[in-house]
N, C-alpha and C positions, 0 to 999 in steps of 0.2 A: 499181813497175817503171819501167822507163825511158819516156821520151814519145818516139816517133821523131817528127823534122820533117821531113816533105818535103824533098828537093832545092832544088826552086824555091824554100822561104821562105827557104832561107838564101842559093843563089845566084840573086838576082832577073833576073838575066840568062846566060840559056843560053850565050851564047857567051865565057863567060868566068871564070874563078874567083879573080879580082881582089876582085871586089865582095859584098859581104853586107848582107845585113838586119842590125841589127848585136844588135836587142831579140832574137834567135833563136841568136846564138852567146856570149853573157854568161850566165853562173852566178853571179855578185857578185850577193847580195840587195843590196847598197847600190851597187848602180848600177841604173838605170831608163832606159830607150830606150823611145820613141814609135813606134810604127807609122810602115813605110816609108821609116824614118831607115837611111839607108846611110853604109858606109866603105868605102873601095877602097883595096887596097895593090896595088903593082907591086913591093913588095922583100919585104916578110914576108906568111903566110901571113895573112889578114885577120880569121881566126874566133880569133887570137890576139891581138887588141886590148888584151881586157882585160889580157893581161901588158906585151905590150908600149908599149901607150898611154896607160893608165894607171897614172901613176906615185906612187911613194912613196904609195901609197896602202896602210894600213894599221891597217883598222876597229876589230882587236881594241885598238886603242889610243887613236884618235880617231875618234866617231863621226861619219865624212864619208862623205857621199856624193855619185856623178855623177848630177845629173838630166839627161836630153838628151828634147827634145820628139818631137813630130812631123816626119815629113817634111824630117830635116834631110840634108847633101849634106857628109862629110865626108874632105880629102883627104888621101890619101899621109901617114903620117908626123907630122898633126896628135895632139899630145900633151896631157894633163892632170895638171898638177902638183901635188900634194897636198900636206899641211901640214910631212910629217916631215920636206922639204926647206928647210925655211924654218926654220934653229936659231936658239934664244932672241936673240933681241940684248940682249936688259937682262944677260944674263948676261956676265960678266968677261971670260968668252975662249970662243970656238969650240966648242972641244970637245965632243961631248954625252955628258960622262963615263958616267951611266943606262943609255944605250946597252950600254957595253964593262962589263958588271957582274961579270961573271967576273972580267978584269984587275984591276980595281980594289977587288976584296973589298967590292962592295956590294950591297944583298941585291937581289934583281929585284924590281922593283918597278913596275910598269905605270905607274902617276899618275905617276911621277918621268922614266918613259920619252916620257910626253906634253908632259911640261911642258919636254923639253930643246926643243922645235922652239914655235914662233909658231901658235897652229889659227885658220888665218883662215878657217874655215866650210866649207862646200858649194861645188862646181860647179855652176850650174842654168844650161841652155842651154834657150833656148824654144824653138820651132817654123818651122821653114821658116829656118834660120840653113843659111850657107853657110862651113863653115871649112874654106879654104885649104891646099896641101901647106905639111908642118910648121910649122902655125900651133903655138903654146903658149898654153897656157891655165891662168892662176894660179888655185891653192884660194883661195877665196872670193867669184870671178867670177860675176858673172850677166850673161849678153848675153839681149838680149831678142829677140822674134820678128822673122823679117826681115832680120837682119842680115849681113852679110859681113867675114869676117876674114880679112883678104889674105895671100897667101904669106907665109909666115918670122915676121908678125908674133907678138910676146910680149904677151900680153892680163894685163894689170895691177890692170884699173882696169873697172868695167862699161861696160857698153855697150850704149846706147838702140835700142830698137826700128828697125828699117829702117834701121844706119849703119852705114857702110863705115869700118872700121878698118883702121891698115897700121902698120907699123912698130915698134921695140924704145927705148922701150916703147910699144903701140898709139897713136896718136890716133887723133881720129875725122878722116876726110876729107872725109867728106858724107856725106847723108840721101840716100836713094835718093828722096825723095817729099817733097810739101808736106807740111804737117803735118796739114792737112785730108785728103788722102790716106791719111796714115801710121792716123791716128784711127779712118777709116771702115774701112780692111782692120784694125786689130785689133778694131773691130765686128764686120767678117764671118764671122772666123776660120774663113774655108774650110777650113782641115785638121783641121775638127772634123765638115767633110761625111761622111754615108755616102757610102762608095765608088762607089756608083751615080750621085752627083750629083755627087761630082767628074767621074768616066769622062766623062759628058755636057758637062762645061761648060770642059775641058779646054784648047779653044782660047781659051776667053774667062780662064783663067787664066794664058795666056802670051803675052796679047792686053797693052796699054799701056790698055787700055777699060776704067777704073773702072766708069764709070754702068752698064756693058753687068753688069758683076760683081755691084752693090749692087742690078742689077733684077731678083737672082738670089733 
């Protein structure tokens, strides 16, 4: 039978149906969302992510998947590009003959379907990551916990725990924290709290108060 979900887990906020939970409206076994990881749309409906945001994704052919963490903050229009966009370069010309197997009298053949594009891996997106209205995000990417991918930016290339990325193709701009900082919060990993001791400790997580956080 089917599992109904509550209203609220999918829209976490009553006064609006922009926003979702987003591990509550994905049916893709090869995509995985973290608790309390949201997307908001202002143009398309949001519980259609997985079509619309996730792109050229196409399992029966290459096994990828989107891992997205915990607690992540995801805007308007940010996208994830998978591998069938990315055609062979070692190959002579463009084309990815495999594909159009009918026109071309060749037999269908999946392996020869995979092999027309480049499979640079997984998506894996850590925890407590903030991506930006239509940021892009390349198959093979890993951004680590913490981080921020700025408006429009095209994520290429990984990207280290706590750093603000911008631009086509991303650089980094800056670390949000020392490194001694950075070290001690992926110690704490708050978004691994029971709900209980986040609820309590709320202010002291959107406090600049490390020591108050680590005396947690």
């Amino acid at each position: 039978g089917t599992i109904m979900i509550p209203t609220w887990k999918i829209y976490p906020r009553s006064q609006s149906k922009d926003t979702v939970y987003l591990k509550n409206v994905i049916t893709d076994p090869t995509i995985e969302v973290g608790d309390y990881t949201y997307y908001d749309d202002f143009v398309n409906d949001p519980r259609d992510f997985q079509k619309n945001n996730v792109l050229y994704h196409y399992p029966e052919c290459n096994p990828e998947r989107l891992i997205i963490g915990k607690f992540c903050s995801i805007g308007c229009g940010a996208k994830f590009i998978f591998n069938s966009a990315n055609h062979d370069l070692n190959s002579l010309c463009n084309f990815p003959f495999p594909v159009f197997f009918e026109e071309w009298g060749l037999e269908p053949d999946v392996k020869a379907i995979s092999n027309a594009w480049e499979n640079k891996g997984d998506i894996i997106i850590g925890n407590d990551v903030w991506i930006g209205y239509d940021a892009i995000i390349r198959a093979g990417v890993t951004i680590g916990d913490g981080a921020i991918i700025g408006t429009r930016a095209l994520v290429t290339k990984d990207v280290e725990a706590y750093t603000i990325v911008g631009g086509i193709p991303a650089k980094p701009i800056r670390k949000r924290f020392s490194d001694e900082t950075i070290t001690e919060l992926e110690r704490i990993r708050w978004w691994d709290w029971d709900d209980e001791k986040i609820r309590q400790n709320i202010s002291v997580l959107q406090s600049g108060d490390l020591d108050a956080l680590s005396a947690l």
